[in-house]
N, C-alpha and C positions, 0 to 999 in steps of 0.2 A: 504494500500500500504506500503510495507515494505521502513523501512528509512535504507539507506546504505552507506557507505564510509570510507575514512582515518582521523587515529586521528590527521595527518600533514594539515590537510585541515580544519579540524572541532574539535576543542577544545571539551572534554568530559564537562568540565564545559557547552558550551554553546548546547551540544544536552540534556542535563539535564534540561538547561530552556527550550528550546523549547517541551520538554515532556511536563514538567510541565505543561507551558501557554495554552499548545494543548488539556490536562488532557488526557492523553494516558493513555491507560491499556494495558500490554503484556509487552516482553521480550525485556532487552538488552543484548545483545551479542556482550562479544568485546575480541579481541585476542591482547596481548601484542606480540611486536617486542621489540627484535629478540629472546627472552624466549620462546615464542610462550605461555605461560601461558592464560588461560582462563577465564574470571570473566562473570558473569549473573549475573544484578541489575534486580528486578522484578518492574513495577510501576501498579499502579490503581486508576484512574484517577488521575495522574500526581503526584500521592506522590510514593515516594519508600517504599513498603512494604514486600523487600526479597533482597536477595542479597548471592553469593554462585561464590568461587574460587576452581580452581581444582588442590587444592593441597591434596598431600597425608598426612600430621602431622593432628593429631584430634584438633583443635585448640580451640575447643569445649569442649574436655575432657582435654583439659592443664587447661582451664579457670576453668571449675567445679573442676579438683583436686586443683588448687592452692588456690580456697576457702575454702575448707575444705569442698564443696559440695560431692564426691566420696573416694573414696580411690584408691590405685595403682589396687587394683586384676580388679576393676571397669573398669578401663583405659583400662586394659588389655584384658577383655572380652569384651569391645565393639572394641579393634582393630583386636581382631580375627573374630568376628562375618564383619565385613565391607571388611577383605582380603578375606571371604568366599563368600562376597555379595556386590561387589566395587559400585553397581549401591544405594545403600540403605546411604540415609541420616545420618549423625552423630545425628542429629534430632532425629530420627525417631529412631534409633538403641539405642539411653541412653532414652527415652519413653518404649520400649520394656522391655528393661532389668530394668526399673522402681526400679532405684538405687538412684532416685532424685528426690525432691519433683518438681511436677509440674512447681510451682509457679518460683520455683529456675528456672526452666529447659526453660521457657519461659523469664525469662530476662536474663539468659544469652545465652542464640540465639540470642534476639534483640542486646545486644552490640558486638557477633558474626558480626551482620548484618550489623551495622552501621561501623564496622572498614574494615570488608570490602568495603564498598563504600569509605572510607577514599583513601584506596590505591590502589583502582581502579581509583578514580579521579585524581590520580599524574602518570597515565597513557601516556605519550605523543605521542609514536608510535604504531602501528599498524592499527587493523580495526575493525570496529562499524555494527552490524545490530541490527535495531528494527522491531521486530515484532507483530502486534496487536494481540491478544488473550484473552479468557475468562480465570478469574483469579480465582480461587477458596478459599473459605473464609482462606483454611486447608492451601494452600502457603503465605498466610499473615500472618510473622512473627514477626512484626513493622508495626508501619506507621509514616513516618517521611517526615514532610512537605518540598521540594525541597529547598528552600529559608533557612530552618534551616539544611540543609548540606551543601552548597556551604559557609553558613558564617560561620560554624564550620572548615568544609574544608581551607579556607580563615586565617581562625585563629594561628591553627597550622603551617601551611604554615612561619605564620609572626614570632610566637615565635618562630621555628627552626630555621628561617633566624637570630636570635639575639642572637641566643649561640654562648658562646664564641669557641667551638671546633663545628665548621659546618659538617655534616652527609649529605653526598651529596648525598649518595642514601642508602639504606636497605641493601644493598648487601655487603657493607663494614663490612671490621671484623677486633673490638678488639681485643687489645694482652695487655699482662699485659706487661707495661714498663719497661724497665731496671733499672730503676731509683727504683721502688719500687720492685722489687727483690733487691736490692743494701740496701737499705735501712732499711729492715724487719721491726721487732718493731709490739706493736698494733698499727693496724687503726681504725680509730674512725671513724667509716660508721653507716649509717644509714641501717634500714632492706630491705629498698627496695634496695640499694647498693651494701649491703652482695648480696641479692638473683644475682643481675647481675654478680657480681663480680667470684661470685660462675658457672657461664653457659661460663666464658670468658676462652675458650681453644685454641685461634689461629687460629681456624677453624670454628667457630660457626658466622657466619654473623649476623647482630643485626634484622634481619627478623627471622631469626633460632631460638635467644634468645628468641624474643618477643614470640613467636607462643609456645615455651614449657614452658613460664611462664605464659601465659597464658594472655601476657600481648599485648597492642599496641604498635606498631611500632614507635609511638608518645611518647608514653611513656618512651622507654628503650634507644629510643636517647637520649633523656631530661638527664636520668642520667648518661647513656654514657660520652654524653658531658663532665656533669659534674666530671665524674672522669677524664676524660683527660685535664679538666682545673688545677687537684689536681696533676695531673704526674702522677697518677698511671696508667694510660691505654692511648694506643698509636692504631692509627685506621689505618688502613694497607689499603692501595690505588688499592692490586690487589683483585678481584673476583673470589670468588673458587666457580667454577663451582658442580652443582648440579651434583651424579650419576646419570647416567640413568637409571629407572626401566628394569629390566631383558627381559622385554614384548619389549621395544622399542629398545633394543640392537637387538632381535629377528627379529624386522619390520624390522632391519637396513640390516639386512641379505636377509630378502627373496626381498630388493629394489635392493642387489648388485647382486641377480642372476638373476631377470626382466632386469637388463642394460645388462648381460651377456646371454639374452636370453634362461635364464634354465626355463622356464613356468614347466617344472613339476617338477623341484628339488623344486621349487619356493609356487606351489600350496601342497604340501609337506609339506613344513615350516607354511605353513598357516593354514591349516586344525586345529591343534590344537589350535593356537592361536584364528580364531574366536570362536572357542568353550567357552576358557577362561573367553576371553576378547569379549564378543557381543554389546558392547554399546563403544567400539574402534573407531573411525571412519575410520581412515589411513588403518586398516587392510579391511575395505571392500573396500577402496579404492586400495587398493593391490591385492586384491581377483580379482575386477572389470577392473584392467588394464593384468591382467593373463587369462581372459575371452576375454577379448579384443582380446589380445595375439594371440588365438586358436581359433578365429573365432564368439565365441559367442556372438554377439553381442544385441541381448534382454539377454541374463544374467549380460552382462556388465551393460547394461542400470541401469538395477536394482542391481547392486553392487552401481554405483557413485549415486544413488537417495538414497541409506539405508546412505551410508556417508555424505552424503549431510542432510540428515533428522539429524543426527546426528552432525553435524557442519556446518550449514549454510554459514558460512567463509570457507570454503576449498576449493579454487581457484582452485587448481588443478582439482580437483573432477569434476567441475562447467565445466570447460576447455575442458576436455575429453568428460566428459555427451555430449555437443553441438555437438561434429565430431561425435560419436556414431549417436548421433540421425539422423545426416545430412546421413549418411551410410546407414542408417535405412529408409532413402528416406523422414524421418518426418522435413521436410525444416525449419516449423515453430517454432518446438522444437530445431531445432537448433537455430534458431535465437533467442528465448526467453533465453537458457541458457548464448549464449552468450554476450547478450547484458546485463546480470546481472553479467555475469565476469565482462566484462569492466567497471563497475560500482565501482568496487572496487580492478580492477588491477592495481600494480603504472607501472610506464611506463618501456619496455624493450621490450628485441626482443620478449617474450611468447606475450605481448600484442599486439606489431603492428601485430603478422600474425595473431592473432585472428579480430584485427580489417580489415585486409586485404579481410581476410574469408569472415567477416560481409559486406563487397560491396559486393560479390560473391553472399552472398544467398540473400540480398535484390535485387539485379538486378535481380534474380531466381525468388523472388516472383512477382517481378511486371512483367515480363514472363510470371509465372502461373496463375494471375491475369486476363492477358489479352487472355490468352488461357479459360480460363473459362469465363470468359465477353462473347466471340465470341460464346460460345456452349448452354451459355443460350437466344443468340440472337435470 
């Protein structure tokens, strides 16, 4: 039975023990608010042994270059080879091209793995699905006992809380202070100082930094800090928002001609995009409310199930699926989809009329119930 709900309700710390104590194997799935960013922690039996955010920087190939593991052309051919092939692991793609020795190439995925769970755990909004599944030996990238994350977790936590210049979240961006432009002169830095010092453009947020040094989030606060205890770096309060890849500027478009009722300017814009991008979710969720649209409704069905397969969290998707199906005359698939919206809808008007709905088809069923009671009498 899939575990579901909000991170406002249920602390990631505590569905992490409950894995654990339960020795779960299978997926968690949890969507950060209001980034909407993605993380999947893999467990088996109750240890974590995978872990995979859906960002675009190779944070994989920053760590192997800054070892001295690769070289740039290295970097370079596996980010062309993953723009060709978006579904294929940074894993998987520096194994192919066999530019790194094994042994390298397996621990550092494993501290890949483990920093990701770091900053998935300081997670506080959004939404959580676990799902059981068989786990294959080939997704076991680590295996790190639950109890030695959360007190690692715990740790960091307490030494950032006791620096003297506080980093309230990853998103914050150094700037070099006026004080040391004023000042020039040698500085007497240390190498891992220089390297930070070196990535501090105004605009590089200290998740930015970390991710193309190759280094943790934990880490490049630490000496952040420290050079803003020294004056040389001053930490800027606003959030420079991410570009949007080209693809989601595109979805953005064929959502304002579904409002504008253009279904075929609409299904236009899309054709290429699923082509592209097939492992999207939103764009079959777009395909599926265009189908809707125009009457289709078994092809809709099956656009919000391919999205749904592909993001188990897409409420929306989840939303639509239930009236489709009720359309479709499938009463009982309506109520199962939506009784797993509601499961992890927070409250608002999409949710009471969905919960409104769900008195409608439950009093429907117990109708149909009693209509077939009477015909097998």
């Amino acid at each position: 039975m899939p575990i579901e709900g909000s991170l406002r309700e249920f602390a990631l710390h505590d569905i992490f023990q409950l894995l654990h104590l339960s020795r779960k194997t299978g997926e968690l799935k949890i969507v950060q608010q209001p980034a909407g960013t993605r993380g999947v922690v893999v467990f088996k039996a109750g240890a974590v042994v995978g872990a995979d955010l859906d960002e675009v920087s190779p944070r994989l190939g920053y760590m192997l270059l800054n070892a001295g593991k690769i070289r740039e052309a290295d970097l370079q051919r596996a980010s062309q080879l993953r723009a060709e092939n978006p579904a294929l692991a940074w894993r998987d793609i520096f194994e192919s091209l066999d530019v790194v020795a094994r042994q390298d190439l397996e621990r550092y995925v494993k501290i890949e793995v483990e920093e990701f769970v770091y900053e998935i755990l300081a997670w506080r909004d959004g939404r959580f699905l676990f799902v059981e599944r068989l786990i294959r030996e080939s997704e076991c990238a680590t295996w790190i006992p639950v109890e030695s994350v959360l007190m690692e977790r715990a740790r960091r936590a307490d030494e950032l809380s006791a620096l003297s210049t506080t980093i309230e979240d990853p998103s914050a961006v150094p700037r070099l202070s006026g004080q040391a432009a004023d000042e020039g002169g040698i500085l007497d830095l240390s190498p891992d100082e220089w390297e930070v010092v070196g990535r501090v453009d105004g605009v590089s947020d200290v998740r930015s930094i970390a991710h193309t040094l190759g280094r943790s989030e934990f880490e490049i606060s630490k000496v952040i800090s420290g050079l803003a205890e020294q004056g040389l770096l001053e930490i800027g309060s606003e959030v420079v928002a991410p570009a949007k890849p080209s693809y989601e500027i595109a979805l953005d478009k064929v959502e304002d001609l579904l409002k504008l009722g253009e279904l075929d300017a609409a299904r236009e814009q899309l054709e290429p995009l699923l082509s592209s991008h097939p492992d999207e979710p939103r764009a079959h969720y777009l395909d599926a409310r265009v189908r809707e649209g125009r009457g289709d409704l078994v092809g809709a069905a099956e656009g919000y199930e391919i999205a749904l397969n592909l993001d188990p969290l897409a409420q929306d998707a989840r939303q639509r699926l239930g009236l489709v199906r009720l359309r479709l005359g499938d009463v009982e698939g309506a109520a199962r989809e939506w009784a797993a919206y509601l499961r992890m809808a927070a409250d608002g008007t999409d949710r009471r009329r969905v919960e409104r709905a769900m008195t409608v088809v439950r009093e429907l069923q117990t109708i149909l119930g009693e209509f077939n009671g009477r015909e097998h009498s």
